[in-house]
N, C-alpha and C positions, 0 to 999 in steps of 0.2 A: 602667487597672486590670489584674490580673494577671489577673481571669477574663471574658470577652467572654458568654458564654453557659448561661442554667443551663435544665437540663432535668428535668422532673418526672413521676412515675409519677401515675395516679389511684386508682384502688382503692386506700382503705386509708391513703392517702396526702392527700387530700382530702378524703377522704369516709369512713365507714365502709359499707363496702361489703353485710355481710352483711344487715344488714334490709331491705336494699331489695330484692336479690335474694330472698330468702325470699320476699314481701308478691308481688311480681314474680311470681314463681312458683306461689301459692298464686292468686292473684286468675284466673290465665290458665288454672291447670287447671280452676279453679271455672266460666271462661267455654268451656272446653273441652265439660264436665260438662253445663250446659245446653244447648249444642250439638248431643250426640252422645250424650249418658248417661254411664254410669259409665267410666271407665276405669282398667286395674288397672297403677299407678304400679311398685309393690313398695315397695320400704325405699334409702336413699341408696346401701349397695353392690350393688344392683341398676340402679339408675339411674348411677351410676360404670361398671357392668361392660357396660353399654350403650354407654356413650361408649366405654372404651376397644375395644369389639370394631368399633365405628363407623369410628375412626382407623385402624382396623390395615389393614381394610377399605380407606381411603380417608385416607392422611396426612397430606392436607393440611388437614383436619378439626385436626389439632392447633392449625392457627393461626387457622382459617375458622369460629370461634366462633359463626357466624351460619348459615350451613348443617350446622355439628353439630345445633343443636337442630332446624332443620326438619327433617332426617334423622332425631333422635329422636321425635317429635312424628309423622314417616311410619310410622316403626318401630309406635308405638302405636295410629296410626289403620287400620292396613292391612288388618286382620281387622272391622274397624265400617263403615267408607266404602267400599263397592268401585269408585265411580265415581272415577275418576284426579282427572278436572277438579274436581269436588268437593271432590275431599279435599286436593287443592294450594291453593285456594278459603281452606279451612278453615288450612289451616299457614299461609298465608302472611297469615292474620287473627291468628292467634294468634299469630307469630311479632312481628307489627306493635306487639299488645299487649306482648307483655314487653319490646320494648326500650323501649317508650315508656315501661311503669312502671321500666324499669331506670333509667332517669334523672331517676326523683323520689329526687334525692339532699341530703341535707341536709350542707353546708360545715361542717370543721369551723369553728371562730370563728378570727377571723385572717385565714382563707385569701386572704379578696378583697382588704385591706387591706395585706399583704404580697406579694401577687403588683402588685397597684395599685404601690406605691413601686419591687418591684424593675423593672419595664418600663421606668423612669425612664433606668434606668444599661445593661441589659442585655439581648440576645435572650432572649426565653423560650421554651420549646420543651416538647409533650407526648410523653414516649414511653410508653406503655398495651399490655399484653396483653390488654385487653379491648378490649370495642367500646364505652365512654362517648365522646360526641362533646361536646369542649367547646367547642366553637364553639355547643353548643344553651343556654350559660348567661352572662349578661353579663360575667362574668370573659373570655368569650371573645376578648376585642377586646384583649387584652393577650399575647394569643402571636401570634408569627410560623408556628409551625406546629404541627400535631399528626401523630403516626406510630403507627398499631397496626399490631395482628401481622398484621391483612388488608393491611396499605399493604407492609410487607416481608418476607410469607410467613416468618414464622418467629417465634417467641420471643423474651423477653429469661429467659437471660441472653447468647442468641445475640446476635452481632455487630451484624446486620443494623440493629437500632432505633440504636442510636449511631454507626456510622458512617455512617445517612441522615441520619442532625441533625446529624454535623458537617461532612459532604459538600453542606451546605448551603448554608455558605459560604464563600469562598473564602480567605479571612483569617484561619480560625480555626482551630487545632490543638487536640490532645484535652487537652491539659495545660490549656488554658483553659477548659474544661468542668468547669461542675460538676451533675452528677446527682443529684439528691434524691429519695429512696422510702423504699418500711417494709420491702421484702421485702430481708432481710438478700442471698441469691443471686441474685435475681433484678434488682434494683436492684446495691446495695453490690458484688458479686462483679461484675458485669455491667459495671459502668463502671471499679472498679479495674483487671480486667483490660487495659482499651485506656490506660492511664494518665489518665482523668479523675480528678478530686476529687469520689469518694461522699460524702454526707453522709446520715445515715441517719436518718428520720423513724421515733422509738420513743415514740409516745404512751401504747404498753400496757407500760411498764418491764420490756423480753422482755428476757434474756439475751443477750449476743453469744455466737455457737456457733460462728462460723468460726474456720479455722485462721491464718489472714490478719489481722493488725493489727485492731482494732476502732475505726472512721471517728468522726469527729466525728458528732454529731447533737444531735438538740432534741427536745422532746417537744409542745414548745407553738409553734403559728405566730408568735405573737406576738416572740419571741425567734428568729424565719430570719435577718430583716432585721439584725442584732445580730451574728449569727454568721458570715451571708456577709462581713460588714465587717472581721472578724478574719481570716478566711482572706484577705482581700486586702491585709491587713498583715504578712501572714507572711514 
């Protein structure tokens, strides 16, 4: 077949992302709150202007998703908690809490059935700017591997997540890759650039905005399987 290898984003992609983070969020300050008492959050451009003053601070925080929030989470506790041990105690409880509700994530419909048939024919590969581990859900037995931005210190639409998946293995060029996500730059911009075949996951009928070709895509999982099989008649 003309493509050896497809590789897929999570957030947004799989899942929809935002309720769970919300609920994630919401349930950890609530156990924070019991914890320690009240704590004064602000408004989301407060809590954005937190992270970005964090990063500037320390940049590798942009890709280190996982010590940005305990770093915010210090930020908040450090005037309530004076004992150090305590209050590391306390993050790294809290911390334990969100990611574990960060992956009460509901599939969209499809997802297991068409990743299920494509493992048949192909490598499958994660590449994720977040920290979801899909190795923590039965789908997981159908990839060869998963990559985030903690595994290669940096971002997509940077290099770094697509050329460790195709530096994988030794057989396979980027032409034989195909990438599949929602985030038009992030995904779609990300893998065009090294010459794979973006395919772009649009289940909320977004507009194409780039300046660059607009990729094939699908809006329902149920028709992946459909579409990968056309691209490999081309």
């Amino acid at each position: 077949m003309k493509y050896k290898l497809i590789t897929f984003d999570l957030d947004d992609t799989f899942w929809d992302i935002a309720p769970v983070i919300i609920k994630a969020e919401r349930d950890t300050r609530e156990w924070l709150r019991q914890k320690v008492g009240n704590i004064e959050w602000g408004s989301m451009s407060d809590f954005m202007g937190i992270r970005e003053d964090l990063i500037k601070t320390m940049p590798s925080l942009e890709w280190d998703i996982g010590l940005l929030r305990k770093e915010i989470y210090k930020q908040k506790l450090k005037d309530i908690i004076s004992d150090e041990a305590e209050r590391n105690e306390i993050i790294n409880t809290a911390y334990s809490m969100f990611l574990e509700k960060r992956h009460q994530v509901v599939f969209y419909d499809g997802v297991y059935d068409a990743i299920k048939d494509l493992s048949k024919n192909y490598h499958l590969g994660i590449l994720t700017n977040g920290n979801a581990d899909i190795f923590k859900y039965k789908i997981g037995k159908y990839f060869d591997f998963s990559l985030s931005s903690f595994d290669v210190k940096d971002n997509k639409p940077n290099k770094p997540h697509f050329v460790s998946a195709k530096n994988k293995y030794n057989d396979i060029s980027f032409q034989e890759i195909i990438h599949i996500g929602d985030h038009q730059v992030n995904d779609v911009f990300g893998a065009h650039e090294l010459g794979m075949k973006a395919v772009w996951f649009n289940n909320r009928n977004k507009e194409w905005e780039q300046s660059f070709g607009k990729p094939d895509e699908f809006a329902y999982w149920k028709d992946c399987i459909k579409l990968i099989e056309e691209l490999n008649e081309r």
